[in-house]
C-alpha positions as CSV (number, residue, x, y, z in Angstrom):
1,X,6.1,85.4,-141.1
2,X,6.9,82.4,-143.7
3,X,5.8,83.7,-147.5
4,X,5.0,87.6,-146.3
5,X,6.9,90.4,-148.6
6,X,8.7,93.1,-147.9
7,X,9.1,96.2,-149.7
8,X,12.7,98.1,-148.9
9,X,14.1,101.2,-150.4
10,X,17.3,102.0,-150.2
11,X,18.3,98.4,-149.7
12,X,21.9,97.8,-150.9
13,X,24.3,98.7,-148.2
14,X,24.0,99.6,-144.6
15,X,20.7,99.9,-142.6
16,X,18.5,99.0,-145.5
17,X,20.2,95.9,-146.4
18,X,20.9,94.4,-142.7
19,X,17.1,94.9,-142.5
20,X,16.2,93.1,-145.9
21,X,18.8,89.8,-144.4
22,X,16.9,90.2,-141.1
23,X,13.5,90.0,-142.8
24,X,14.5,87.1,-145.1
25,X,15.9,84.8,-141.9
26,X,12.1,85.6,-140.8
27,X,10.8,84.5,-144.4
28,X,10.1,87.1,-145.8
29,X,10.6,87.6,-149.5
30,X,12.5,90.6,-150.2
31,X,11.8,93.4,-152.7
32,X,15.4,95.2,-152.7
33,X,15.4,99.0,-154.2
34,X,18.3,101.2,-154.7
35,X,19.5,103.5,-156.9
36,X,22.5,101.8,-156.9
37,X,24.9,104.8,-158.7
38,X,26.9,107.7,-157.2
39,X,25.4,111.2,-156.9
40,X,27.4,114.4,-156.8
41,X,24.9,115.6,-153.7
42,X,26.0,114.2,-151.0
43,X,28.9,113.1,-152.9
44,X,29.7,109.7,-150.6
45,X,29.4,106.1,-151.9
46,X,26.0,105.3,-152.7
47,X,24.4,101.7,-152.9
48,X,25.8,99.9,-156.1
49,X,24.5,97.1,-158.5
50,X,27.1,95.0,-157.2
51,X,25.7,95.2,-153.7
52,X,21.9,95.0,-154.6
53,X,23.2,91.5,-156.6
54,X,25.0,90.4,-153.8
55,X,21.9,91.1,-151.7
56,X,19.8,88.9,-153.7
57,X,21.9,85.9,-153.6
58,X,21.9,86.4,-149.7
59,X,18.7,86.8,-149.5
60,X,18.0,83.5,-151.3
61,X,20.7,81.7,-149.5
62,X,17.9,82.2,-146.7
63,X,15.1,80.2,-148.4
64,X,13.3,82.8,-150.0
65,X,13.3,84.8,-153.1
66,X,14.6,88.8,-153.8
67,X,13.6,91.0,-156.4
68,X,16.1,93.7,-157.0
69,X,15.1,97.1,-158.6
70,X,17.2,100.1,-159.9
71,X,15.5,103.6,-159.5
72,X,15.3,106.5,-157.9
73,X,12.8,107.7,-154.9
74,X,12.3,111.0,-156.4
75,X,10.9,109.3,-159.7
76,X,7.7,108.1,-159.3
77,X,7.9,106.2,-162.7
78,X,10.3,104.2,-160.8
79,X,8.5,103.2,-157.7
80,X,5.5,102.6,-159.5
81,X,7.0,99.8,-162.0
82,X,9.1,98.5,-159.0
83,X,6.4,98.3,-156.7
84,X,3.7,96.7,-159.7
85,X,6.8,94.2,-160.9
86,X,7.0,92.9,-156.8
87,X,3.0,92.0,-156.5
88,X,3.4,90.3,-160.1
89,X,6.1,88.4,-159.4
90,X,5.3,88.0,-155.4
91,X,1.8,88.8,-154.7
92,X,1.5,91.1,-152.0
93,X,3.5,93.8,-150.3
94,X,3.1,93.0,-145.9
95,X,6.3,95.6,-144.9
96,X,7.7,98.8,-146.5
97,X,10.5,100.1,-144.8
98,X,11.0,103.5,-145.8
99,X,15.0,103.5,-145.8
100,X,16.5,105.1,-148.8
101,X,18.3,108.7,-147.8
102,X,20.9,111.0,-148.1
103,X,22.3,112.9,-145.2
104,X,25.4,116.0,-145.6
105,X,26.5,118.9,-143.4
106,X,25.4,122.6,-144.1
107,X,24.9,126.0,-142.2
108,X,21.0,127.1,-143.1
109,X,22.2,130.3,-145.2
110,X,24.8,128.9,-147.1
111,X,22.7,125.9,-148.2
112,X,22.2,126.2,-152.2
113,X,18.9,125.5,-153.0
114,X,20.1,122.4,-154.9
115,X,20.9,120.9,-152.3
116,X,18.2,121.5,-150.2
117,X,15.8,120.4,-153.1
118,X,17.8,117.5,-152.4
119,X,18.0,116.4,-148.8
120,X,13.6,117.3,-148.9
121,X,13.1,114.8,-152.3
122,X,15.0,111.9,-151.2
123,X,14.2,111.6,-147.6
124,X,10.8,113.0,-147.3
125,X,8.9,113.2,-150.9
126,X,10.6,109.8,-151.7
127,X,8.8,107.9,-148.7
128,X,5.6,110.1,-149.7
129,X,6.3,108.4,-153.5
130,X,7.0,104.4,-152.3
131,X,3.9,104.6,-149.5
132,X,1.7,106.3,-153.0
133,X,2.2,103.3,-154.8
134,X,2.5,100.1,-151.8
135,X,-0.6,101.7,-149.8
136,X,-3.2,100.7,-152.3
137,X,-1.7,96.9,-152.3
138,X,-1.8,97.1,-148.6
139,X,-5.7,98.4,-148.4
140,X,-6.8,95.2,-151.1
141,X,-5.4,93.2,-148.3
142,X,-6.2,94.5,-145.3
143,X,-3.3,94.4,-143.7
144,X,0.3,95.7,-143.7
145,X,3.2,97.1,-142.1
146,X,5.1,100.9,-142.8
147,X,8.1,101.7,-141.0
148,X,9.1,105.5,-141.7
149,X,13.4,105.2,-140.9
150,X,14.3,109.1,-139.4
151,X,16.6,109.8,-137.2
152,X,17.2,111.1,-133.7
153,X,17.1,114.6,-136.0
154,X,13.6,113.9,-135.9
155,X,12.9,114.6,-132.3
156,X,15.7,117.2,-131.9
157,X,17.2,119.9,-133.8
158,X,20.7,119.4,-135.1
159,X,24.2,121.8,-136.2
160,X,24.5,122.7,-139.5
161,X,21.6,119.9,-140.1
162,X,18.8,121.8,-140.0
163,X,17.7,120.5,-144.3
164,X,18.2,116.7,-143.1
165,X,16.6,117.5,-139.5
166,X,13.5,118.9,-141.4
167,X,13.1,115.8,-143.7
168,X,13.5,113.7,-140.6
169,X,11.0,115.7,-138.9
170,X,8.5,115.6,-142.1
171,X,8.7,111.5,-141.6
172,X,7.3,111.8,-138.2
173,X,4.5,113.9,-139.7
174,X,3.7,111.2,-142.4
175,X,4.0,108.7,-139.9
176,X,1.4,110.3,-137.2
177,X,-1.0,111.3,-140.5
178,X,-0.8,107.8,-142.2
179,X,-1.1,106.0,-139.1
180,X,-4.5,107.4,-138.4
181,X,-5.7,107.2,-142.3
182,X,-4.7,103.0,-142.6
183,X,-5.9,102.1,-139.2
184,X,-9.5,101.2,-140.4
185,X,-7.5,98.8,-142.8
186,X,-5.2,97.5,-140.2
187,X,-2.2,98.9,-141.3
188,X,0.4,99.7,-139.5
189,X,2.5,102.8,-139.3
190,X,5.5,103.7,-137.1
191,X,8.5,105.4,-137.6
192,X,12.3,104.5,-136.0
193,X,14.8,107.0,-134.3
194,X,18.5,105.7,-134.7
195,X,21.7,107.5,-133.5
196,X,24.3,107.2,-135.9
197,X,24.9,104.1,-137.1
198,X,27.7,102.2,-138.5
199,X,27.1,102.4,-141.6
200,X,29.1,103.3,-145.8
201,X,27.2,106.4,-145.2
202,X,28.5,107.4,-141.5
203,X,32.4,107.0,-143.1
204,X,31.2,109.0,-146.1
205,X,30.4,111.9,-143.8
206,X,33.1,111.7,-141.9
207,X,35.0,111.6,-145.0
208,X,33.6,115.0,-146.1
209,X,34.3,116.6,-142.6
210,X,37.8,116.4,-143.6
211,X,37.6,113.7,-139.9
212,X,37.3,109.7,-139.3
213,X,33.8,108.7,-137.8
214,X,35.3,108.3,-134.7
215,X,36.5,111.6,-134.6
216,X,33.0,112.6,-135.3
217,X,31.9,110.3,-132.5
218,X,33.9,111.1,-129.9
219,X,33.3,115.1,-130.8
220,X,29.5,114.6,-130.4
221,X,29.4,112.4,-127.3
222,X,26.0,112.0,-127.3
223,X,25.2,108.4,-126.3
224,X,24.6,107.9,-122.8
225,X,26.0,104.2,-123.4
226,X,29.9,104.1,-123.8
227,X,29.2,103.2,-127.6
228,X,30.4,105.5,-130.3
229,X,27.5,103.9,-132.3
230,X,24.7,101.9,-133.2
231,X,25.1,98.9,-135.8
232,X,23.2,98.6,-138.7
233,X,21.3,94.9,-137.2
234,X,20.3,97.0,-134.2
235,X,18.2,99.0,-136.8
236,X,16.8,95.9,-138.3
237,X,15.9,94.3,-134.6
238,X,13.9,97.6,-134.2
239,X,12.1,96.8,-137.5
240,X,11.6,93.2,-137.0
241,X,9.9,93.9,-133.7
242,X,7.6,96.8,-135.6
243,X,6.4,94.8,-138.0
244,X,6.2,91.7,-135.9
245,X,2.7,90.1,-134.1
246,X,5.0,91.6,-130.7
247,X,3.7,94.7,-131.7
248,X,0.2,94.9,-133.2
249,X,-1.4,97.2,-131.1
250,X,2.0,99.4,-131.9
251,X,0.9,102.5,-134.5
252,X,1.6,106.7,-135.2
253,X,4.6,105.8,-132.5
254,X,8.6,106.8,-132.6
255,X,10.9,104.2,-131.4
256,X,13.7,105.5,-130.3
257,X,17.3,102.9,-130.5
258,X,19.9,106.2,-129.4
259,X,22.0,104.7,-127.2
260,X,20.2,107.2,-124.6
261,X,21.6,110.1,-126.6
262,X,18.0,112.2,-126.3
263,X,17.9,111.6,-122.5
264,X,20.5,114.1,-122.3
């Protein structure tokens, strides 16, 4: 995997940036994307600069090289500069791991439409945006690597989730549609199905319950395994694997990593 690139949005904390230190002890070059500042919707700790620089020098305490970007997934200005500045300064684009989201609690009628708006822009249309601009580079060299991160609220329906479950949902549909449009170009598309994962943004929810993750955890119990949780490197192992020769004839598929939770 020695001199391949990756493409990751939402990279700064949690699953986004175990995956871009996973990827780099493969040799892969790293393109890190984040918006790195708070927003008052979901109103938890977002990414920071300070991460996303602190990314980069562990990324090239690996042997390779990171190129950090600030922007936003709903801004298609911003992907298309970010995604142009990695094949200047790196040359291709081989993995985009579709990772940057928001998630936050509400019953279906009390949602305002803000919010909503929201949950739909980041998650889904943000994915749509990154793929618009990295799926051209990927077709000049006929080959690449997409992996769609949704959730297990993409197979199931979820309380007082139902504006994150349908983004999640919406991933799968990208991922079954692309997957069918790249194969010709042998490109790769799958999507990943974590349960929750320890992560800035599982405290942040817990946070705004008014409970500790645990709490949440333990309220749930979901997970067939006695595990309250996933950790963010499990996400990255699935990944690795996806975008890895292990799995080449691996496309328009969900991988599932839920500690058994949708066996139930």
């Amino acid at each position: 995997m020695a001199g391949l690139v990756a493409f990751i949005t939402g990279a700064a904390h949690g699953q986004g940036r175990a995956t871009a230190l996973a990827l780099a002890g493969e040799g892969y070059h790293i393109a890190a994307f984040d918006i790195a500042r708070p927003l008052s919707y979901p109103g938890y700790t977002l990414g920071s600069k300070d991460e996303l620089a602190s990314l980069k020098q562990q990324v090239e305490q690996r042997g390779v090289r990171c190129e950090i970007f600030t922007g936003d997934v709903r801004v298609d200005a911003d992907l298309s500069y970010a995604v142009a500045a990695t094949v200047a300064a790196l040359g291709r684009i081989d993995v985009l791991f579709n990772n940057a989201g928001i998630c936050a609690y509400g019953a279906a009628h009390e949602l305002p439409e803000a919010e909503w708006d929201a949950m739909i822009d980041i998650n889904l249309k943000g994915a749509w945006l990154a793929a618009r601009h990295v799926i051209p580079v990927m077709i000049a060299q006929k080959s690449g690597n997409i992996v769609n991160n949704s959730s297990i609220a993409g197979l199931r329906g979820m309380n007082r989730l139902s504006h994150y479950a349908a983004s999640k949902w919406g991933l799968v549909g990208l991922t079954k549609s692309w997957a069918i449009e790249l194969a010709p170009h042998n490109i790769r598309v799958n999507s990943i199905h974590p349960t929750g994962v320890n992560t800035p943004m599982n405290d942040g929810l817990a946070e705004l319950e008014g409970k500790t993750a645990i709490e949440i955890a333990e309220a749930s119990a979901g997970n067939l395994l006695p595990v309250p949780w996933i950790e963010a490197e499990d996400v990255a192992n699935a990944v690795l694997y996806l975008v890895s020769d292990k799995a080449r004839f691996i496309t328009g598929t969900q991988l599932v990593i839920d500690a058994g939770l949708l066996t139930r």
